[in-house]
N, C-alpha and C positions, 0 to 999 in steps of 0.2 A: 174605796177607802172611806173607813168616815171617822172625821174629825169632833171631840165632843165640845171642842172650844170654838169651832165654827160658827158665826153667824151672819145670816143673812141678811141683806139689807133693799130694801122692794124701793122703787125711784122714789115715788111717794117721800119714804122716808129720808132720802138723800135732798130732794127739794128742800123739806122742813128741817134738816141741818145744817145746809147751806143757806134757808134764811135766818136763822139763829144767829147764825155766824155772822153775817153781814148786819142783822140788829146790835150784834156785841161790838164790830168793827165801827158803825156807827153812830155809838154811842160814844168811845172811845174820842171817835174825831170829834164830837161836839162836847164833852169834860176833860180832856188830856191838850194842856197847850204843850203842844211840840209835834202831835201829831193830825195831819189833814187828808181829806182826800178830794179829789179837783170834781169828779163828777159819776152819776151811777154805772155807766161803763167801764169805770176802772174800778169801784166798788166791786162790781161782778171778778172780774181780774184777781183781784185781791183773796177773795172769797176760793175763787179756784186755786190760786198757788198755795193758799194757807190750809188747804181742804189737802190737798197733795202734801204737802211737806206735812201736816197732821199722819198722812196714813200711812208716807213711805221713809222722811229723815227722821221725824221725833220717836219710833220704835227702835232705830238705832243708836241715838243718842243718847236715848233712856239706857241702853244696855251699855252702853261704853263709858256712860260717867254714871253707871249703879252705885260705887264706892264713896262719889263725891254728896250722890241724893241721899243715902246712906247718914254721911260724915251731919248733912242737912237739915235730918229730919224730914225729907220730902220738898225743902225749898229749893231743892235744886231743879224740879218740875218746873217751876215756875221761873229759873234763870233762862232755861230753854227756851221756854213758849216764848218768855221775852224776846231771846238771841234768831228766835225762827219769824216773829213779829218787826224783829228790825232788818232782818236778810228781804224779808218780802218789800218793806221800805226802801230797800236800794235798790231793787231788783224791778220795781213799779213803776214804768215815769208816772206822774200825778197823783202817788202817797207818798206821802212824806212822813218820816217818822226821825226827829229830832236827833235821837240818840238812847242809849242804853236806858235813862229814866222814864221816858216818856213810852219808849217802849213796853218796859215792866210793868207799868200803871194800865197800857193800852193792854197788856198778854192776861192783866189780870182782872181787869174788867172785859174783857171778853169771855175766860172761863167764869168768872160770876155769873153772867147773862147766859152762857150755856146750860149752868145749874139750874138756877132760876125757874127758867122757861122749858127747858129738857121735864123739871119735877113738875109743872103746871099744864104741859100734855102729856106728861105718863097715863096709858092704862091703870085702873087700879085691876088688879088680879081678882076675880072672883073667890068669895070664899073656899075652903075647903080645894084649891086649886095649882097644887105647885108643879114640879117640876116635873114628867113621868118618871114613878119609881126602876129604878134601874136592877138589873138581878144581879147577885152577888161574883165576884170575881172567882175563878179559874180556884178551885181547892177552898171555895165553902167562904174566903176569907172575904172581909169589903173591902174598898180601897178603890182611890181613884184610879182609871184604865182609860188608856185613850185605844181605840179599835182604831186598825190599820186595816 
């Protein structure tokens, strides 16, 4: 079977998202009063539950309040990250996350430092270099196709 929305991810790159992520949580705790974290061992913790609920709740939640991110404009993204920011918070002993504000400030300085830093180690792409050309679909026409 092959999937054309598939991508792979080498450890390498899994390490450098998980320090991302622990610089964004980290920063949090030191500009966000309400939320703290007691020591780098429970940093790592953190980093792991928010890595997981990133890959397996937030793809759900995105699809079951679509109407409300909709209703939003997109800010509903960011009520989540919040609402999965402050689950991790109760679910942590030694993070502590105040409440639904300090959460929001923490979900949303965390995606900024993802950005950030995600655009300041991107490969740039070699010129003349995109994506391989794909051949056209079944009866001449183009259109996206997923292969099964």
């Amino acid at each position: 079977m092959k999937f054309a929305f598939q991508k792979s991810i080498s450890l390498s790159g899994l390490l450098v998202r998980w320090a991302v992520l622990a610089l964004g949580v980290t920063l949090a705790t030191r500009l966000v009063d309400g939320i703290t974290c007691d020591d780098g061992e429970t940093l790592v913790v953190v980093v792991m539950l928010l890595s997981l609920f990133n890959a397996v709740l937030k793809p759900l939640l995105l699809l079951f309040t679509l109407p409300f991110i909709l209703l939003t404009l997109g800010l509903g993204v960011l009520v989540i990250n919040a609402l999965l920011f402050l689950w991790v918070g109760h679910l942590v002993k030694g993070f502590h996350v105040a409440g639904f504000w300090p959460a929001l400030w923490g979900a949303l300085i965390v995606s900024v430092t993802n950005m950030v830093v995600s655009a300041m180690v991107r490969r740039p792409q070699p010129p003349g270099r995109g994506p391989p050309a794909q051949p056209p679909a079944a009866g001449g026409k183009g259109g996206d196709v997923i292969d099964i």
